[in-house]
N, C-alpha and C positions, 0 to 999 in steps of 0.2 A: 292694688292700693287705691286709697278712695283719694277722688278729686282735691284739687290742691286748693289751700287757703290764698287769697293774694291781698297782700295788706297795701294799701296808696298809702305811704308816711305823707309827714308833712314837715318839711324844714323852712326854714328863714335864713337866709345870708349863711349856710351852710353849720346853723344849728339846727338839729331836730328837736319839732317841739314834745316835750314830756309824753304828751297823747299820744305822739306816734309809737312810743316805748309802749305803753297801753295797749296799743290796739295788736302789737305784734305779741306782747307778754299772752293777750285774751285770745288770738290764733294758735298758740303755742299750746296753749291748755286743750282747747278745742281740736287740735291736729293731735296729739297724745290720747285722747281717747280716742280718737275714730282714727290712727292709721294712719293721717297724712302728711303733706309736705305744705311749708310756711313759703311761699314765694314773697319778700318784702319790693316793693317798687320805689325807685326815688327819683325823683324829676327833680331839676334844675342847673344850675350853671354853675361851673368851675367847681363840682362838689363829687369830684374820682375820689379822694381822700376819705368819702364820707359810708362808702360801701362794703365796708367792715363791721362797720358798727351794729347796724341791723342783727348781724350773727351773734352776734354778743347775749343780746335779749330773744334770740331765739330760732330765727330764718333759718333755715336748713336751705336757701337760695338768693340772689339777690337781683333783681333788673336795676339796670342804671339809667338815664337818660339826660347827657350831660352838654350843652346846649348853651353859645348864649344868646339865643333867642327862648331857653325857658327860664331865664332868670326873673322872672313876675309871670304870676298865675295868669295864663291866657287858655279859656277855657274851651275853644275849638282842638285844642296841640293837647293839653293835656286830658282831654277826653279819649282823642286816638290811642295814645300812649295807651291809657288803661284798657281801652276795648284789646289792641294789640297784645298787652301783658294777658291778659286775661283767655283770651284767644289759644296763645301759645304753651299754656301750662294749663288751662283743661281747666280754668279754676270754675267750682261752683256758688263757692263764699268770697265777697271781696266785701273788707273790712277797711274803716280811717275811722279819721279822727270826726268829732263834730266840731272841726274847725269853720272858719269864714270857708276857706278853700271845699273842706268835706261838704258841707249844707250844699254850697252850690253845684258841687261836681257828681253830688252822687245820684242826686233824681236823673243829671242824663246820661250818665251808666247804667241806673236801672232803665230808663228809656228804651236804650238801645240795645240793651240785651235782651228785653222785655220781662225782666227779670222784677220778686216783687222787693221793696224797701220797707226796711224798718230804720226810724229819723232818733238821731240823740236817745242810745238804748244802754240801759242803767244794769243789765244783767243778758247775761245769753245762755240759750239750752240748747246744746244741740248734740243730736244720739242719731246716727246713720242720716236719715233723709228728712227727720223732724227738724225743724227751726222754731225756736220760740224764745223771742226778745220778751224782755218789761221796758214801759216805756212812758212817759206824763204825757195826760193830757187834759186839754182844756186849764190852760195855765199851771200845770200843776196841782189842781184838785183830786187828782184821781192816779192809780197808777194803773196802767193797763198791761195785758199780756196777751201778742198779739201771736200767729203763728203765718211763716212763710211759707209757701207751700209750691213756689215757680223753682224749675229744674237751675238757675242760679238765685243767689238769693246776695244782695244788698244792705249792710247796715253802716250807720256812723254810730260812733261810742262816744258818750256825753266825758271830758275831761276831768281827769280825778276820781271818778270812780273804780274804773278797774287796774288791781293790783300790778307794777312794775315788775317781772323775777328779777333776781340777783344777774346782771352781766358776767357774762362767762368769757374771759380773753384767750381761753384757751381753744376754744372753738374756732373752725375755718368754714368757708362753702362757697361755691361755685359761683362766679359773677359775670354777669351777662349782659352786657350793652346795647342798646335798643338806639337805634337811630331815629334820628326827625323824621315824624310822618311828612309825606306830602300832602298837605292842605293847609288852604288860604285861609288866617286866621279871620274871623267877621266882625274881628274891634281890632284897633290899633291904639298901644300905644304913648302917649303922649308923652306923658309927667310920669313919675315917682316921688313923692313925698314920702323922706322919714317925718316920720309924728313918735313922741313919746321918747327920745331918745333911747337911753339902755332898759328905759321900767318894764317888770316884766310884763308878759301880756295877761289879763286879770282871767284868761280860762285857765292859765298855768299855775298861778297862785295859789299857794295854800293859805294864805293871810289876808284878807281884804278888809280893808276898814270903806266903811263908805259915806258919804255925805246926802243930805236930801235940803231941802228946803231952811230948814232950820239952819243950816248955815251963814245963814244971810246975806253971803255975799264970795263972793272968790278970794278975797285977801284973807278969808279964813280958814280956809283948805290949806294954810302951812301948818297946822295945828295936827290935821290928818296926816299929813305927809310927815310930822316928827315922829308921830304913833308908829307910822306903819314901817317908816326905819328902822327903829326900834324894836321891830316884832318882826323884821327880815318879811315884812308884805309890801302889796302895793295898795294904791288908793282906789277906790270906783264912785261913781256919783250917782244917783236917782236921775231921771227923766226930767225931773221938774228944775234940777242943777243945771244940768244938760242944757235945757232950753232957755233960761236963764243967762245962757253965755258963761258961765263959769266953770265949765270943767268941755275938755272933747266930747266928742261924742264916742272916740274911743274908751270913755271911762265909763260910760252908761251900762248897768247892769239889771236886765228888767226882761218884759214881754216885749221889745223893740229896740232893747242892747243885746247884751251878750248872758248866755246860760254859763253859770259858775255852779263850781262843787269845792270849797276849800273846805279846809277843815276847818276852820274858824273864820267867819264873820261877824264883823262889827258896824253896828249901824249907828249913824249919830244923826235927830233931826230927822229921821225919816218915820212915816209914820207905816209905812209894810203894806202899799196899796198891792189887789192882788194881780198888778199887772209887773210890780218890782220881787211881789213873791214867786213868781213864773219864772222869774232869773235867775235867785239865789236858793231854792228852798232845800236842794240839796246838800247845804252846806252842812257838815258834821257838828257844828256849835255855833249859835247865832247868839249875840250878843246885842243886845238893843240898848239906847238911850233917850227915853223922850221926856219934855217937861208934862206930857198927857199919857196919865195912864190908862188912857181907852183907846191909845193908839190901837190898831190892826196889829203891829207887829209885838206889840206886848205880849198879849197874851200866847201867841207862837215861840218868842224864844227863849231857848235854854236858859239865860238871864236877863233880866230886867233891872236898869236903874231909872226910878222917875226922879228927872232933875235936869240942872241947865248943862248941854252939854259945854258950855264955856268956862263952867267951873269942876265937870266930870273931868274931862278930856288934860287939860293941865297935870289933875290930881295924879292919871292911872300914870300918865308920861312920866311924874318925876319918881312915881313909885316903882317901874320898869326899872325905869334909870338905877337906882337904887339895887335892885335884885343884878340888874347886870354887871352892879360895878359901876 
């Protein structure tokens, strides 16, 4: 039997994030043609309850590591974890999310295994011992197709691109508890800040409406936040919002926020510099608003209205309204 797949999910307060379904659903595809076995990993605290679920979407195995010293990403403890999973089931592929967690944790699993990585990978090929990602770069002007060729191989999968299966409850598999490494973490710490309350997190989103400059100010992003109520989304902001002081920096969606793939984005005010197209360009329908029709992002998306978005944005809200009832 060929070498096992090992997927690092990624959960939050004992929800898995969508991507982890992803990334186990794109092992399961890949273990079906070549033969192998799905090992899913789950770190964190008070989440025994949660090592079911993995099988649902496909694990044919499960490690646990349940811990409350791994209840926040401490990337000394959860690097061991993965070298140890990884170790113990022979894996050659270890796959996650391209979450905060994945971006950071995967360059030192390929570190340490000396294994080679493929970063935020929009497709996978893999037939016996070939590896071959697609993948952006240079902002998203190009797509590249890179091939791994180290005896383990390394990727994160960019969120919303690859297809969930259907959850199977009928399915069972074998769970296996992994104990705290011993080693001294080299941060501690301090605080935990909730930010954002219940909103979801905008790589999870299929709906983003977002704001840029043109908004003029922060008392006007409730204008976005009725839209995207209304459209079961959440909101995101431009860099130039961002630094402005009126939105987190959790909302920034750009070349120095966060990489999104919804199916629908909506831009108001913003003009699609190509460092905010680096963010969003995977998104399946881009919607633009700008009073300048030579914005950058005009001519890129699916549609275009030139006009003010203080009199757009009102209009679509009460027409939603309208179709929802």
């Amino acid at each position: 039997m060929a070498a096992a797949l090992l997927v690092v999910t990624d959960q939050v307060n004992g929800i898995f994030r969508k991507a982890s379904f992803e990334a186990i659903s794109e092992a399961r595809r890949i273990a079906d043609k070549n033969g192998s076995q799905v090992v899913a990993l789950v770190i964190g605290s008070g989440i025994d309850n949660l090592a079911s679920i993995p099988v649902k979407y496909g694990a044919d195995a499960v490690l646990i590591a349940d811990h409350a010293d791994l209840a926040a990403y401490v990337p000394s403890t959860y690097l061991e974890l993965v070298l140890k999973a990884a170790e113990s089931q022979g894996a050659e592929i270890v796959l996650m999310p391209e979450s905060a967690m994945g971006m950071d944790l995967a360059p030192r699993i390929a570190a340490r295994l000396d294994a080679g990585l493929a970063s935020d990978c929009l497709s996978l090929t893999v037939q016996g011992d070939q590896f071959e990602a697609e993948r952006p770069m240079y902002a998203g002007k190009v797509i590249t197709r890179v091939s791994v060729s180290s005896k383990v191989k390394v990727a994160t999968l960019r969120p919303n691109i690859f297809k969930v299966q259907d959850p199977d409850d009928s399915k069972s598999a074998p769970v296996e508890k992994l104990a705290l490494p011993d080693v001294q973490p080299k941060m501690t710490q301090k605080e935990l800040r909730a930010a954002g309350g219940s909103k979801m997190d905008l790589t999870e989103a299929e709906i983003i409406v977002t704001g840029g400059r043109g908004m003029k100010g922060p008392e006007h992003f409730n204008l976005l936040e009725q839209l995207a109520e209304l459209l079961g989304g959440t909101v995101g902001a431009t860099r130039a919002a961002v630094d402005a002081g009126w939105r987190p920096q959790t909302d920034q969606v750009g070349q120095t926020g966060k990489t999104v793939s919804p199916k629908l984005y909506m831009m108001f005010g913003a003009s699609g510099s190509i460092q905010h197209w680096a963010g969003m360009s995977g998104a399946k329908c881009i919607v633009a608003v700008n009073k300048d029709p030579n914005a950058p992002i005009m001519s890129k998306a699916d549609y275009s209205i030139v006009g003010d978005l203080f009199e757009v944005v009102p209009v679509l809200t009460e027409e939603i309204k309208k179709i929802r009832g």
